[in-house]
PDB file with one MODEL, atoms N, CA, C and O in Angstrom:
MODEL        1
ATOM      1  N   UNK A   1      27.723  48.935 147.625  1.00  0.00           N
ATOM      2  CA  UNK A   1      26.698  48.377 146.772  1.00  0.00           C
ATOM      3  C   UNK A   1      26.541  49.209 145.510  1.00  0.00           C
ATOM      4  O   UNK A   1      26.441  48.781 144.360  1.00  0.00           O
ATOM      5  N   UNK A   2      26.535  50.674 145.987  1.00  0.00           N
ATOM      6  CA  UNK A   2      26.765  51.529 144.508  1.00  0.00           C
ATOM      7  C   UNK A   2      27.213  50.932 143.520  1.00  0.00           C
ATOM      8  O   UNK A   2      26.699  50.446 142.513  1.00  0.00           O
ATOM      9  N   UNK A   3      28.687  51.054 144.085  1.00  0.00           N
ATOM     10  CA  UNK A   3      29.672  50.948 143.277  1.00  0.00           C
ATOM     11  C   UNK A   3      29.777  49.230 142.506  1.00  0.00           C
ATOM     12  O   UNK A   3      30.540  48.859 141.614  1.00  0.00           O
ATOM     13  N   UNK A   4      28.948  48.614 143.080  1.00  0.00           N
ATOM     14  CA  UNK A   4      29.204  47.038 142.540  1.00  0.00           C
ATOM     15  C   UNK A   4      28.329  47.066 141.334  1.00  0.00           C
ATOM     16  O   UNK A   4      28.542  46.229 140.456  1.00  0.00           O
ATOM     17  N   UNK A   5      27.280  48.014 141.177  1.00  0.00           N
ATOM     18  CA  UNK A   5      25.816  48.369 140.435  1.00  0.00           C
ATOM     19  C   UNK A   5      26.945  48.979 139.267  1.00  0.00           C
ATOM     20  O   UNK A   5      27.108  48.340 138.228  1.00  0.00           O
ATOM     21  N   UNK A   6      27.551  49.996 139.462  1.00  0.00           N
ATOM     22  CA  UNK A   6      28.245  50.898 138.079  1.00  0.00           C
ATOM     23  C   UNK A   6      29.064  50.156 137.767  1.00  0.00           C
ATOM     24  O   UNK A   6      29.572  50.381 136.668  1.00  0.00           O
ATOM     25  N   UNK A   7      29.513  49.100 138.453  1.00  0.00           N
ATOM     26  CA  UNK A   7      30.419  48.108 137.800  1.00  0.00           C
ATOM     27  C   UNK A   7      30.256  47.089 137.152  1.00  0.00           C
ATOM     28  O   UNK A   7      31.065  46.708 136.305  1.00  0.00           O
ATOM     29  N   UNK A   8      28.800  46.267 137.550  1.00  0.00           N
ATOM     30  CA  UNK A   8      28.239  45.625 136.546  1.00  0.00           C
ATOM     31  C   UNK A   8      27.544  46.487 135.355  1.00  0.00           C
ATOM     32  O   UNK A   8      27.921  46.371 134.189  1.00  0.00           O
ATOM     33  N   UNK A   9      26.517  47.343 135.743  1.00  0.00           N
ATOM     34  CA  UNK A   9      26.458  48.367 134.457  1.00  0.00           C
ATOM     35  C   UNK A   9      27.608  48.424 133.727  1.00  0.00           C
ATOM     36  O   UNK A   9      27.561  47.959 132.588  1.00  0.00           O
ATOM     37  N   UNK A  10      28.642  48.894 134.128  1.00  0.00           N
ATOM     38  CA  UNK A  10      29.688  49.116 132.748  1.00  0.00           C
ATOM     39  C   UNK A  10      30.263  47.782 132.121  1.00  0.00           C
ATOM     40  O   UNK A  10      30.665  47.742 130.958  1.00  0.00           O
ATOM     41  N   UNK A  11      30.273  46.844 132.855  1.00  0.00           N
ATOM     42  CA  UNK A  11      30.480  45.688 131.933  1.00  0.00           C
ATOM     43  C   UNK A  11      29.743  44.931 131.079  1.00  0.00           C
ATOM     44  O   UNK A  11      30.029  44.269 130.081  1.00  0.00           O
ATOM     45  N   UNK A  12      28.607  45.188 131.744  1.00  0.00           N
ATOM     46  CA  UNK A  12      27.276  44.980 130.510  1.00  0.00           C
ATOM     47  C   UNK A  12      27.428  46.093 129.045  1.00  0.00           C
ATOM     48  O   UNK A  12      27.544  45.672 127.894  1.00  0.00           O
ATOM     49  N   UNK A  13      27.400  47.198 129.343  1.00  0.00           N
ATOM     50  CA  UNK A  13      27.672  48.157 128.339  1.00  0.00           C
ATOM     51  C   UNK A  13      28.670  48.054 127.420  1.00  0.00           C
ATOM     52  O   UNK A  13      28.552  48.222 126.206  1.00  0.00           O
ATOM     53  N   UNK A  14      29.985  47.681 128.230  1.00  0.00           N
ATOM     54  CA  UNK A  14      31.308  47.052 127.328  1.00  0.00           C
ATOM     55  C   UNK A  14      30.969  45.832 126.488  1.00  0.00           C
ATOM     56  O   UNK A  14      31.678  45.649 125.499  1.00  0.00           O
ATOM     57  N   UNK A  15      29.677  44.695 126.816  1.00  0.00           N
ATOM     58  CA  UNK A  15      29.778  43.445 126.564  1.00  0.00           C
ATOM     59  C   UNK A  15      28.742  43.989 124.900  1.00  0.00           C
ATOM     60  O   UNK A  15      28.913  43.585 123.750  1.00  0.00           O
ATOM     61  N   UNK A  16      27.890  44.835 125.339  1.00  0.00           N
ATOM     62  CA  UNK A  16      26.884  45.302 124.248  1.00  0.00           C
ATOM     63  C   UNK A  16      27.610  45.885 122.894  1.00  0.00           C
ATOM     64  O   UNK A  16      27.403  45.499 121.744  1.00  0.00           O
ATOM     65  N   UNK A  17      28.904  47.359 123.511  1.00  0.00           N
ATOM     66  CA  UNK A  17      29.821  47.452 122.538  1.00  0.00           C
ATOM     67  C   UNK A  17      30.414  46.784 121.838  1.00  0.00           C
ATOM     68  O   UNK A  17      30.140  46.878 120.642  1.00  0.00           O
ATOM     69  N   UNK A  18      31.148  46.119 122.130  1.00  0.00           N
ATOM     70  CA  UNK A  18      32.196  45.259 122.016  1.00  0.00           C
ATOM     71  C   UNK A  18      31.775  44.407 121.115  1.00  0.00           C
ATOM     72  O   UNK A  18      32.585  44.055 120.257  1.00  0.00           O
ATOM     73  N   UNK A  19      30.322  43.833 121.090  1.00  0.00           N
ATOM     74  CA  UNK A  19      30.437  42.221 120.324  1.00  0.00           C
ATOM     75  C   UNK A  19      29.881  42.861 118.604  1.00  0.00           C
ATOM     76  O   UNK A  19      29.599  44.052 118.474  1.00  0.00           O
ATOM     77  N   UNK A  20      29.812  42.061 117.638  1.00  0.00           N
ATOM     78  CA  UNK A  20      29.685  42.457 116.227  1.00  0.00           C
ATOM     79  C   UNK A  20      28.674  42.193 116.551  1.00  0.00           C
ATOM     80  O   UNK A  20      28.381  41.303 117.350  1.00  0.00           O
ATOM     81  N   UNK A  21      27.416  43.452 115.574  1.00  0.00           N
ATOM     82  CA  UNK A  21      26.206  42.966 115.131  1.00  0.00           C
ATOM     83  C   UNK A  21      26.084  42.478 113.711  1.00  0.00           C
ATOM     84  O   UNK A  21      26.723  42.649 112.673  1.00  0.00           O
ATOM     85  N   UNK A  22      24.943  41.758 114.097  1.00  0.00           N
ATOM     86  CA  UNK A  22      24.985  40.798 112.371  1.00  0.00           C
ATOM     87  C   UNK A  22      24.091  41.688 111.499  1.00  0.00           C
ATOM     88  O   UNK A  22      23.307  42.625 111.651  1.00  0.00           O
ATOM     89  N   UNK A  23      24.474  41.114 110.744  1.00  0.00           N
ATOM     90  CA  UNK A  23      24.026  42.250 109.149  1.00  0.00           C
ATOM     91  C   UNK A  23      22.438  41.474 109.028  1.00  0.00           C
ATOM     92  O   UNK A  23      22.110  40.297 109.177  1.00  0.00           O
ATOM     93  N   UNK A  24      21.843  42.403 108.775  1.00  0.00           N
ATOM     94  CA  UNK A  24      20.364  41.919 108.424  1.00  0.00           C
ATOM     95  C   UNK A  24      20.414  40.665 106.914  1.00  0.00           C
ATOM     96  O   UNK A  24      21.195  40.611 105.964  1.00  0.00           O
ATOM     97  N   UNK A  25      19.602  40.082 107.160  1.00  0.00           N
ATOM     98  CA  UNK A  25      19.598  38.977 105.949  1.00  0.00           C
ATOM     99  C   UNK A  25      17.723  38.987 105.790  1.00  0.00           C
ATOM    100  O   UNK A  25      16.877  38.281 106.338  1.00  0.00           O
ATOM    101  N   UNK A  26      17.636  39.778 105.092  1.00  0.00           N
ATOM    102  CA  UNK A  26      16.178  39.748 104.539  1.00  0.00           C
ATOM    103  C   UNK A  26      15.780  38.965 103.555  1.00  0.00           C
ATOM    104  O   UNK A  26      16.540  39.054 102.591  1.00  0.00           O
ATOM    105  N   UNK A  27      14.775  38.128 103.379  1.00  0.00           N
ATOM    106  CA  UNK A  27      14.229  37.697 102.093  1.00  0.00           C
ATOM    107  C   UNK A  27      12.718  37.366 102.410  1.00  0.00           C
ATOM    108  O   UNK A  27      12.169  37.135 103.487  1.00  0.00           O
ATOM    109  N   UNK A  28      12.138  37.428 100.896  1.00  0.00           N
ATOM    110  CA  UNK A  28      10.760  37.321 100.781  1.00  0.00           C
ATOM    111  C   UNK A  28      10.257  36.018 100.739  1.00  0.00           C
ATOM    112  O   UNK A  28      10.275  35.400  99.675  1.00  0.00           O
ATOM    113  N   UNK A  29       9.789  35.497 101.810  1.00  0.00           N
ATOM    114  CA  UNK A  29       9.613  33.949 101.106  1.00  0.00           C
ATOM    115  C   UNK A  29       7.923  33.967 100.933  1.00  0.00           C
ATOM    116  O   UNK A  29       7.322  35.001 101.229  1.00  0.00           O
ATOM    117  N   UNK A  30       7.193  32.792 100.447  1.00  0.00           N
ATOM    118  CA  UNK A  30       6.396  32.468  99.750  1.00  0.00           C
ATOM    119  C   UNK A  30       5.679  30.665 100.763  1.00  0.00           C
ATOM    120  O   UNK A  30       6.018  29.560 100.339  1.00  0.00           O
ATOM    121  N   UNK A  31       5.041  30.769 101.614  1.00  0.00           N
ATOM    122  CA  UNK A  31       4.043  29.793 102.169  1.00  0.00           C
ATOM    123  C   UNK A  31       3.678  28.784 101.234  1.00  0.00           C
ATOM    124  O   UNK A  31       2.993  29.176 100.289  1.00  0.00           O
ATOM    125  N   UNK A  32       4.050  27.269 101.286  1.00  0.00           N
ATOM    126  CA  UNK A  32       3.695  26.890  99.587  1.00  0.00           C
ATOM    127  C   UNK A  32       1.796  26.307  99.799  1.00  0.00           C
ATOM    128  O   UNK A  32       1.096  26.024  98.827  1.00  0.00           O
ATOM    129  N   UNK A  33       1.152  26.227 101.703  1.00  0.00           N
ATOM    130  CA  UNK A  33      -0.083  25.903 101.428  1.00  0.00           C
ATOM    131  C   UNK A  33      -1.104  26.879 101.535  1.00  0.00           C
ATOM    132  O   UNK A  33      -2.280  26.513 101.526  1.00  0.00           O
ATOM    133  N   UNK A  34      -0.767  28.211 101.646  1.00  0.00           N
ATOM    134  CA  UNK A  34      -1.514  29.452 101.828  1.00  0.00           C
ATOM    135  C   UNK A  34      -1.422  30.536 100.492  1.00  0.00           C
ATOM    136  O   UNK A  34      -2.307  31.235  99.998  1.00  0.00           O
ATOM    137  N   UNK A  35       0.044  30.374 100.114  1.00  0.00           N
ATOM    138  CA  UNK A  35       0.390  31.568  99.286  1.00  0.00           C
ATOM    139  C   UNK A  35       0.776  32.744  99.182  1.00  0.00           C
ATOM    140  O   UNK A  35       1.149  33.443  98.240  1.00  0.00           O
ATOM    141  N   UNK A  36       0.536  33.013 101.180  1.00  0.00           N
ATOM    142  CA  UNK A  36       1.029  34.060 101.638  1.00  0.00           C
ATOM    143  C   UNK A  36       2.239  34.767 101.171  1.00  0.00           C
ATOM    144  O   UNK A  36       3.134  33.921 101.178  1.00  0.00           O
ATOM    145  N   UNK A  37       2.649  35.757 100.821  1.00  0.00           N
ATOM    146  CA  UNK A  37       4.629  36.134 100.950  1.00  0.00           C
ATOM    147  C   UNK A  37       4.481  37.059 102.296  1.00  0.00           C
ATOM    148  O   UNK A  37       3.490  37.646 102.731  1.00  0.00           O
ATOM    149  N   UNK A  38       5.652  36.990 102.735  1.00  0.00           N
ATOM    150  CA  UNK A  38       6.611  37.078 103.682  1.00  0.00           C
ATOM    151  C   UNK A  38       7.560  37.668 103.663  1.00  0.00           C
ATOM    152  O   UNK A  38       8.443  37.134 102.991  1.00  0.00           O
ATOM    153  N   UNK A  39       7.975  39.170 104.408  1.00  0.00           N
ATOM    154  CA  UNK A  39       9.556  39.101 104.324  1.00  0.00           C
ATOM    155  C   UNK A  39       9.842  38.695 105.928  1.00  0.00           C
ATOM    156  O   UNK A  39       9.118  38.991 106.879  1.00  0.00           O
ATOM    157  N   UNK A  40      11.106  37.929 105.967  1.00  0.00           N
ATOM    158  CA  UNK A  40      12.121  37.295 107.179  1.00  0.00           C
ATOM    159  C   UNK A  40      13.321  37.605 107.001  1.00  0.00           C
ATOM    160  O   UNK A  40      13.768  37.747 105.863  1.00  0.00           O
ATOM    161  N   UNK A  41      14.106  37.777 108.157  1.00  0.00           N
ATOM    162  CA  UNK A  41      15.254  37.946 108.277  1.00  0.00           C
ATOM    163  C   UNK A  41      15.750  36.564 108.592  1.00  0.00           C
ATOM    164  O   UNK A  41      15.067  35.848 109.324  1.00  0.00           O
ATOM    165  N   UNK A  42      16.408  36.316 108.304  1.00  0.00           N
ATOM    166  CA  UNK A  42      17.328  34.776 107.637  1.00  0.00           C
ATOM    167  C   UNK A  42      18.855  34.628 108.425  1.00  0.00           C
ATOM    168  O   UNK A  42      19.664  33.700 108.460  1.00  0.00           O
ATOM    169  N   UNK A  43      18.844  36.294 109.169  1.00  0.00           N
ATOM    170  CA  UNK A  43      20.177  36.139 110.150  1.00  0.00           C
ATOM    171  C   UNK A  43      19.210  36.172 111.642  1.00  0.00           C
ATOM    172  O   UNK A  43      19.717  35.408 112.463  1.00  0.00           O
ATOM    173  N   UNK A  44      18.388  36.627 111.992  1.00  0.00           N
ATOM    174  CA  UNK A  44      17.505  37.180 113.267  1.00  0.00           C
ATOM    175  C   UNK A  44      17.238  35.790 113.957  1.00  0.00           C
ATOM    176  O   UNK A  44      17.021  34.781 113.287  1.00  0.00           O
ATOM    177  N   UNK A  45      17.262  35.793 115.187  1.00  0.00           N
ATOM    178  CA  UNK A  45      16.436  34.226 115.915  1.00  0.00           C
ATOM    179  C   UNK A  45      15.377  33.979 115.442  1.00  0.00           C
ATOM    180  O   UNK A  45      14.979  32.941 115.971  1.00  0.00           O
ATOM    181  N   UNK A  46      14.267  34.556 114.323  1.00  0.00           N
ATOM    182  CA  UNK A  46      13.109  33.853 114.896  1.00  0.00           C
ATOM    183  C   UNK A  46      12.672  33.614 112.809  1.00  0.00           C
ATOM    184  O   UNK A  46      11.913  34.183 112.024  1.00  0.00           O
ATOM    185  N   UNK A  47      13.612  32.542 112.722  1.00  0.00           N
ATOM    186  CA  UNK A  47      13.581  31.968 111.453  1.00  0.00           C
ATOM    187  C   UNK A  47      12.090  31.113 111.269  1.00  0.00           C
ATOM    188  O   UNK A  47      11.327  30.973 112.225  1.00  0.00           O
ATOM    189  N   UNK A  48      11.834  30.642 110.089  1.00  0.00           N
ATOM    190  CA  UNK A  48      10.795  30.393 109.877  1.00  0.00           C
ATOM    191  C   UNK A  48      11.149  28.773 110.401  1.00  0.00           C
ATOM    192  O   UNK A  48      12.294  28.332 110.300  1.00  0.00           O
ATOM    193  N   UNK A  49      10.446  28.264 110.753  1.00  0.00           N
ATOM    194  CA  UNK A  49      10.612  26.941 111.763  1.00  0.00           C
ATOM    195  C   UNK A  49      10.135  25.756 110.681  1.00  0.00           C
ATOM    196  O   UNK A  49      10.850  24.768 110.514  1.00  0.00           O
ATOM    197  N   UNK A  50       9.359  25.861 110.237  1.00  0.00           N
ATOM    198  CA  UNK A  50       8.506  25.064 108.983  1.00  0.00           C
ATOM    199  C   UNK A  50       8.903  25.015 107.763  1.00  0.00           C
ATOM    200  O   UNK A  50       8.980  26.015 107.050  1.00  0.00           O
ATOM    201  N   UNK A  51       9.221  23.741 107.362  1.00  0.00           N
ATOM    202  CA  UNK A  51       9.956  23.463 105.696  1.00  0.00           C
ATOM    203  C   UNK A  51       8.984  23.633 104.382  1.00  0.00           C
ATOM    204  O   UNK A  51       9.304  22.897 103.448  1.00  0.00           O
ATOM    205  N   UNK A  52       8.186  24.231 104.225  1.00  0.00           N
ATOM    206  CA  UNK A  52       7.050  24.753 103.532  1.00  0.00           C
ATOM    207  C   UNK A  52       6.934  25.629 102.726  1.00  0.00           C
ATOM    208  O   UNK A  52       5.902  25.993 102.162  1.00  0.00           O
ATOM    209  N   UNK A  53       8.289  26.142 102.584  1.00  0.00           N
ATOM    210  CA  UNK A  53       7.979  27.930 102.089  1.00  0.00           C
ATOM    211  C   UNK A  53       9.032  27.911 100.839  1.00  0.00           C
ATOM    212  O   UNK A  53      10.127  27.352 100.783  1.00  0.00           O
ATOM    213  N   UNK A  54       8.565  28.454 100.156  1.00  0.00           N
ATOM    214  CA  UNK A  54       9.906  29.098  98.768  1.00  0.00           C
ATOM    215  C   UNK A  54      10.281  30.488  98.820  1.00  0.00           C
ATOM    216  O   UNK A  54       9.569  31.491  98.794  1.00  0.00           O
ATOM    217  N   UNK A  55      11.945  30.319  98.926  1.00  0.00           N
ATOM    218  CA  UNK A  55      12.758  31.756  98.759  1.00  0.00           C
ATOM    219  C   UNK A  55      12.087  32.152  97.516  1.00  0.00           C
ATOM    220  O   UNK A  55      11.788  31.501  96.515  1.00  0.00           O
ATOM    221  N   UNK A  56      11.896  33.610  97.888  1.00  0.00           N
ATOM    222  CA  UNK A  56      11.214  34.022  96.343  1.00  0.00           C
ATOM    223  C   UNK A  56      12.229  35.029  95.919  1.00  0.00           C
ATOM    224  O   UNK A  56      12.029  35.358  94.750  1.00  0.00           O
ATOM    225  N   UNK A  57      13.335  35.683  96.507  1.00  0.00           N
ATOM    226  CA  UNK A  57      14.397  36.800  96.307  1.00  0.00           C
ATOM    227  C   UNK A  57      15.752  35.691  96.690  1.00  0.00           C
ATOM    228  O   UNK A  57      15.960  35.096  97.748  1.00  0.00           O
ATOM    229  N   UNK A  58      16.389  35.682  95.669  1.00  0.00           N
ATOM    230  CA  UNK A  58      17.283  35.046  96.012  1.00  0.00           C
ATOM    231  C   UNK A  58      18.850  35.425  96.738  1.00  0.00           C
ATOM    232  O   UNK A  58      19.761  34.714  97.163  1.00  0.00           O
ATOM    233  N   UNK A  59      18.636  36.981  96.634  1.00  0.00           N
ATOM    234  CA  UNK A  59      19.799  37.757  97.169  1.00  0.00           C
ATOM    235  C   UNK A  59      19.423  38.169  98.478  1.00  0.00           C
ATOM    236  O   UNK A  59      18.250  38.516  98.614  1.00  0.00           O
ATOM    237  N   UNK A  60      20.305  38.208  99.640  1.00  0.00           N
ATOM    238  CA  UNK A  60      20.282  38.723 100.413  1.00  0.00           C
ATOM    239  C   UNK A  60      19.510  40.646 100.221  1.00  0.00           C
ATOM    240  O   UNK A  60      19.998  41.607  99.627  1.00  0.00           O
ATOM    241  N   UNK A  61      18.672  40.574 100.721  1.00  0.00           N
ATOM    242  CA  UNK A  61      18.033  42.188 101.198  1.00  0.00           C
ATOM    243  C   UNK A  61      18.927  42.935 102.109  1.00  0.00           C
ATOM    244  O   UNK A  61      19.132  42.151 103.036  1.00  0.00           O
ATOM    245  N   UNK A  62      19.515  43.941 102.320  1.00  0.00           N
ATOM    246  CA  UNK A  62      20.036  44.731 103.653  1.00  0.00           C
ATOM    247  C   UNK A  62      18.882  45.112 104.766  1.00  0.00           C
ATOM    248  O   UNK A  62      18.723  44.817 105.951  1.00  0.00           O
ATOM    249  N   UNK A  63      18.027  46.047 103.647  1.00  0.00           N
ATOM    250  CA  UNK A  63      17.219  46.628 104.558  1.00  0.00           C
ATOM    251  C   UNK A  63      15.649  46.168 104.960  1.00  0.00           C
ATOM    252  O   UNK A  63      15.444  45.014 104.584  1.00  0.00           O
ATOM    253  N   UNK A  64      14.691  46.673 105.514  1.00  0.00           N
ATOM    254  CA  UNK A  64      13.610  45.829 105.969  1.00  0.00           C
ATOM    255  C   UNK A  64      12.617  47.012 104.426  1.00  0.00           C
ATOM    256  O   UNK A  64      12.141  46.475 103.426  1.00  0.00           O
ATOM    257  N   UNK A  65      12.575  48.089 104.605  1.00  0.00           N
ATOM    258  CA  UNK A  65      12.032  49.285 103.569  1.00  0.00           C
ATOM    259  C   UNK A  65      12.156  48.221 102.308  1.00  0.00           C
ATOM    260  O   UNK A  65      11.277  47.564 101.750  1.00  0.00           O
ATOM    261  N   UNK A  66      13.670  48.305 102.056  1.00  0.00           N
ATOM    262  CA  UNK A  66      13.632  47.178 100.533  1.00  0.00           C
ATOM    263  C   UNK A  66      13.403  45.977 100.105  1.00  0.00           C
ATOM    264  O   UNK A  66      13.403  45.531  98.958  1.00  0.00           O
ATOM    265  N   UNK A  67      13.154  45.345 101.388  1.00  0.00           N
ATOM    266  CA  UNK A  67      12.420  43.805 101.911  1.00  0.00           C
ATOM    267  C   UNK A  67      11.127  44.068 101.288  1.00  0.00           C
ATOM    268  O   UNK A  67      10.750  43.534 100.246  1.00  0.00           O
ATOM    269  N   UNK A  68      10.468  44.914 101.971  1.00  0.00           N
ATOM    270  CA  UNK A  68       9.071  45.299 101.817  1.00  0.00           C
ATOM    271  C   UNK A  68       8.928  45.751 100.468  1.00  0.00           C
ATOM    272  O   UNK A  68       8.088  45.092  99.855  1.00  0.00           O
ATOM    273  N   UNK A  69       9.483  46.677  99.794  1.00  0.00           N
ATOM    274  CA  UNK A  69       9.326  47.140  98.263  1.00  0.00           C
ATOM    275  C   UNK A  69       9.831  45.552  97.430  1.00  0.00           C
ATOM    276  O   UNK A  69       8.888  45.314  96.675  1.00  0.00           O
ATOM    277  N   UNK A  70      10.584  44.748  97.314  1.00  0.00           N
ATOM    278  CA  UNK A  70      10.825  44.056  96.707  1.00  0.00           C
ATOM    279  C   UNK A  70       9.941  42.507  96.858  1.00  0.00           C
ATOM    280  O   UNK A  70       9.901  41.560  96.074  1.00  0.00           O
ATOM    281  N   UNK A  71       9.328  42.687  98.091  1.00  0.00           N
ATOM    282  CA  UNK A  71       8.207  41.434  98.114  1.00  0.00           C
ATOM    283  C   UNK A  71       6.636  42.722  97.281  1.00  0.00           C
ATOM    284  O   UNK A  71       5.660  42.145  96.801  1.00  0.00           O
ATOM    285  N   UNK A  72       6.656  43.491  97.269  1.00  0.00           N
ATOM    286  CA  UNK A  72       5.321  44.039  96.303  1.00  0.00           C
ATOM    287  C   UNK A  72       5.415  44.093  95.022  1.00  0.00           C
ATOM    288  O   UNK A  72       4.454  44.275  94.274  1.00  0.00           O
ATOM    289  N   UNK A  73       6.853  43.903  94.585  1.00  0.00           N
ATOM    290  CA  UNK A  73       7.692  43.757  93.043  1.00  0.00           C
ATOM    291  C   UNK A  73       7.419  42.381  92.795  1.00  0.00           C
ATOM    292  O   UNK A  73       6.897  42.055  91.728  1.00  0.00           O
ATOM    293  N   UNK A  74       7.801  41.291  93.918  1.00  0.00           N
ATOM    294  CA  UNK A  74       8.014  39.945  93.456  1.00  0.00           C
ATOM    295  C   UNK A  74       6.238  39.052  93.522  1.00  0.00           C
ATOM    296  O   UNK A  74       5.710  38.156  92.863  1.00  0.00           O
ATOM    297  N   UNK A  75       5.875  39.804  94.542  1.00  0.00           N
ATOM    298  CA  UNK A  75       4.257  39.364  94.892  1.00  0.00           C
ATOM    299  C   UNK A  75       3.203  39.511  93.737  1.00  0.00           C
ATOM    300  O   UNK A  75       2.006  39.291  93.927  1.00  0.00           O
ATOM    301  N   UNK A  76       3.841  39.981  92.261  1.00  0.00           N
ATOM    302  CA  UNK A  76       2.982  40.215  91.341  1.00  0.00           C
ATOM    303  C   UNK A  76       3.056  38.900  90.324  1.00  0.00           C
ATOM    304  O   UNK A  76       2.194  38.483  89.550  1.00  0.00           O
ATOM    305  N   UNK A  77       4.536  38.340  90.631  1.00  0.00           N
ATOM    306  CA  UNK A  77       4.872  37.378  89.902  1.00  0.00           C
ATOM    307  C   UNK A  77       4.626  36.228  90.151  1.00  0.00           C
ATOM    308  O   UNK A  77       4.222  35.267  89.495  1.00  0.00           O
ATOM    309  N   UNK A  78       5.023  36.475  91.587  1.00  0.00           N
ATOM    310  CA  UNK A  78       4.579  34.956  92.469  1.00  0.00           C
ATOM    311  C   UNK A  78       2.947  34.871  92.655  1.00  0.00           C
ATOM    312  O   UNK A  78       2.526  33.917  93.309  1.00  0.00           O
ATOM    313  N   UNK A  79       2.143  35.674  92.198  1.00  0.00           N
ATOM    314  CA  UNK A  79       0.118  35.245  92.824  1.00  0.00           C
ATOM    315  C   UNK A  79       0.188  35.071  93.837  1.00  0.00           C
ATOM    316  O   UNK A  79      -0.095  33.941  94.235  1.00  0.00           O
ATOM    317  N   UNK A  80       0.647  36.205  94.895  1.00  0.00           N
ATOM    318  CA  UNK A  80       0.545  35.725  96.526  1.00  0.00           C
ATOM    319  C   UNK A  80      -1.063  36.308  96.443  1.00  0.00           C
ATOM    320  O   UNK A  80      -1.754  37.008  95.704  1.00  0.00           O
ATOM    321  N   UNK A  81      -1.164  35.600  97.607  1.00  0.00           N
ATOM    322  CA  UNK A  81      -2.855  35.407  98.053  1.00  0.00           C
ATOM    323  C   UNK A  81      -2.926  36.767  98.612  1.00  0.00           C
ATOM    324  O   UNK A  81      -3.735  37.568  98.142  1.00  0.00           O
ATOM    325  N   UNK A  82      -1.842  37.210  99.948  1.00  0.00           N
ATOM    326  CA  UNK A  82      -1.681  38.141 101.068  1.00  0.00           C
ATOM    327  C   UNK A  82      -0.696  39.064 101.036  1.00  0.00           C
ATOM    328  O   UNK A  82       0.243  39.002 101.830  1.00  0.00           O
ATOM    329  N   UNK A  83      -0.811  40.120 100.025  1.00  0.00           N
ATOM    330  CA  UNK A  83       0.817  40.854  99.883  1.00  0.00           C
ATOM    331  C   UNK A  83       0.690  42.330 100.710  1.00  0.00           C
ATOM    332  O   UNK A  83       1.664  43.078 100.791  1.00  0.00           O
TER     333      UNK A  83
ENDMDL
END
């Protein structure tokens, strides 16, 4: 039974190595009935579900730090309500 345990462990571990992670896809979007901005990741499962919102950065972001600095850059332009 050990040994069936370190053997699924290591193939889980191989399956975790092994596969590509996806590159972050950040952008700031913009709520069009609140005004809120937003940063989302645009590669991550948990996309914005609701057709409502305006890309306000039109380039892909890498990081979440420059997500965040570049929606307080863009949030001056756009009149978000919630920045």
């Amino acid at each position: 039974m050990k040994r069936l345990s370190l053997a699924l462990l290591g193939a889980v571990g191989a399956f975790f190595v092994l596969t590509p992670a996806q590159a972050a896809d950040y952008r700031v979007i913009q709520w069009n009935d609140t005004k809120i901005c937003q940063v989302v990741d645009m590669a991550g499962l948990f996309k914005p579900i609701r057709t409502n919102y305006a890309v306000l950065t039109k380039k892909s972001i890498p990081t979440f730090d420059a997500a965040v600095k570049a929606r307080a850059d863009v949030s001056k332009k756009a009149k978000c309500t919630f920045a």
